[in-house]
C-alpha positions in Angstrom: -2.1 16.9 0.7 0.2 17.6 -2.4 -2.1 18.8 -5.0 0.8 20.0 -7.4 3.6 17.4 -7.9 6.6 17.1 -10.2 5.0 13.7 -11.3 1.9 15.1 -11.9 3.5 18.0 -13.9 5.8 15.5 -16.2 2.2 13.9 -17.0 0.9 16.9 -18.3 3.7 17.6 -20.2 3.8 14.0 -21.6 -0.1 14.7 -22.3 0.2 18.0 -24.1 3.0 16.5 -26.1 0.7 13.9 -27.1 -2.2 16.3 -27.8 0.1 18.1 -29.9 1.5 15.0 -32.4 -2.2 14.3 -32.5 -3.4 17.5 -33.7 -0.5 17.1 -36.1 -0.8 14.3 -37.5 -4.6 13.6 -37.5 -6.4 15.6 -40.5 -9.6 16.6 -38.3 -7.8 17.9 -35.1 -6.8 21.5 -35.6 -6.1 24.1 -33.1 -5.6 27.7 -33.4 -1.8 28.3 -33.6 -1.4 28.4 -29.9 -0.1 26.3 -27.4 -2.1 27.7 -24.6 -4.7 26.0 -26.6 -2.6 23.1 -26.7 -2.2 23.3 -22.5 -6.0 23.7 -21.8 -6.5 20.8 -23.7 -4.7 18.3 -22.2 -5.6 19.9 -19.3 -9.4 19.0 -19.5 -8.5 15.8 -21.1 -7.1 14.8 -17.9 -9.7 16.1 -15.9 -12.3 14.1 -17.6 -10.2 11.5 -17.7 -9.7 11.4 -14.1 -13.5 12.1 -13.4 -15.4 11.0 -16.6 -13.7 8.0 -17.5 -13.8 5.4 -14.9 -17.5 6.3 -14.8 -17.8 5.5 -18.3 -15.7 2.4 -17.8 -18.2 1.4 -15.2 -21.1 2.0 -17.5 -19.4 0.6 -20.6 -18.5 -3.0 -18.8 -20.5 -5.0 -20.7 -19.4 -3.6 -24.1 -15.7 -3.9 -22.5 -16.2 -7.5 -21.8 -17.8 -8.1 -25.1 -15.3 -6.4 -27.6 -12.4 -7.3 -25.2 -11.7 -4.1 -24.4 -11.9 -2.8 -27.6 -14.3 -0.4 -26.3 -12.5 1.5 -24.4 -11.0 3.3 -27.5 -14.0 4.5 -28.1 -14.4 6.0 -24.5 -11.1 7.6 -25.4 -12.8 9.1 -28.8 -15.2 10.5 -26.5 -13.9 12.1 -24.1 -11.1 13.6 -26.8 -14.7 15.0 -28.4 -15.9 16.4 -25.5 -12.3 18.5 -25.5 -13.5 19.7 -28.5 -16.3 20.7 -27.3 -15.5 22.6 -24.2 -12.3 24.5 -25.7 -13.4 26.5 -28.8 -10.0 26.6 -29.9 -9.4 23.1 -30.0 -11.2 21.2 -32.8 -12.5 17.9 -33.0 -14.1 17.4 -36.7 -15.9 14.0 -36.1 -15.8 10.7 -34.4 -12.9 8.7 -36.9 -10.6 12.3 -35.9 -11.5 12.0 -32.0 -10.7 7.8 -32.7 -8.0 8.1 -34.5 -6.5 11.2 -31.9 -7.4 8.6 -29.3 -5.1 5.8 -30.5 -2.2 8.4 -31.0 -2.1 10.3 -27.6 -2.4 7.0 -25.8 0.6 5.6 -28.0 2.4 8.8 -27.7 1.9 8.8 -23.8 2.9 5.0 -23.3 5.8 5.6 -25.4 7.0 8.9 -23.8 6.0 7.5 -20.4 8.1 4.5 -21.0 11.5 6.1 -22.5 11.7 8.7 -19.4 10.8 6.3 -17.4 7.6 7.2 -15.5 6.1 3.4 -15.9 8.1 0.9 -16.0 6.9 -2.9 -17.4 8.2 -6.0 -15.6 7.7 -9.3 -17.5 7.1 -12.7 -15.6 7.5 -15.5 -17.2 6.2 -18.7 -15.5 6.4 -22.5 -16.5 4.2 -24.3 -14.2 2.9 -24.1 -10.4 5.1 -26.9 -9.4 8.5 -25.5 -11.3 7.3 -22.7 -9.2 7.2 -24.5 -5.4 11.0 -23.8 -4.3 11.0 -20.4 -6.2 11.3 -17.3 -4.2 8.6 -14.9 -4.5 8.9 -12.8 -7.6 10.6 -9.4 -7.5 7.9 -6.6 -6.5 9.2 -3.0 -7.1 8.3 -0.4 -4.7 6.1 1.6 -7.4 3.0 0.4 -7.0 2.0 2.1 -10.7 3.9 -0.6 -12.1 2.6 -3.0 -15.0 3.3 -6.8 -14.8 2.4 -9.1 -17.5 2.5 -12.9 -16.2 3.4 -15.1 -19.1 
């Protein structure tokens, strides 16, 4: 079992680049000018994003399905708090900072995840079922991280 892989290492680069334009461009998240600070933070944001979140997700369906997924920026503003809150370097001042942090790391990631090339998006565009009868299955990549829109 691999527990240290280049693609593992390239995501926690992308995230502590995006912890970083966050803390730079949202007014209530600060840290103490160092980037070890910067490291250990995106390094427990994706630890409770890989054990917290899908827990919350779970718990939060309801609210998910309601808001149409609307919630789940606030399970982002969460768990970006509860960085705050576990590295005393790394400050969170309230929930708008850890919201507004939220929305840029995930745009930072997508965007830096897309332009190197890490996810890729395949569109599908579909007219009807019967258009679709003598069609040949569409075109599946290998990577199953891959996100497909069907249009």
């Amino acid at each position: 079992m691999k527990i240290f892989t280049i693609s593992r290492f390239i995501t926690w680069t992308v995230n502590t680049l995006a912890v970083l334009v966050a803390a730079n461009v949202v007014p209530g998240i600060s840290y103490e000018n160092n980037y070890l600070t910067l490291i250990l933070a995106a390094l427990t944001l994706g630890i409770l994003n890989t054990l917290l979140k899908p827990i919350l997700i779970i718990l939060a369906f309801p609210f998910l399905m309601i808001t149409a997924g609307l919630f789940y920026f606030f399970i982002n503003a969460a768990l970006l708090a509860l960085v705050g809150f576990f590295i005393p370097s790394f400050h969170v001042d309230g929930f708008l900072s850890a919201l507004f942090g939220g929305l840029i790391i995930s745009f930072v990631s997508t965007l830096t995840n897309f332009i190197i090339g890490k996810k890729k998006l395949l569109l599908r565009v579909s007219q009807s079922e019967q258009n679709n009868a003598n069609r040949p299955p569409p075109f599946r990549p290998d990577d199953d991280n891959d996100r497909t829109i069907d249009v």
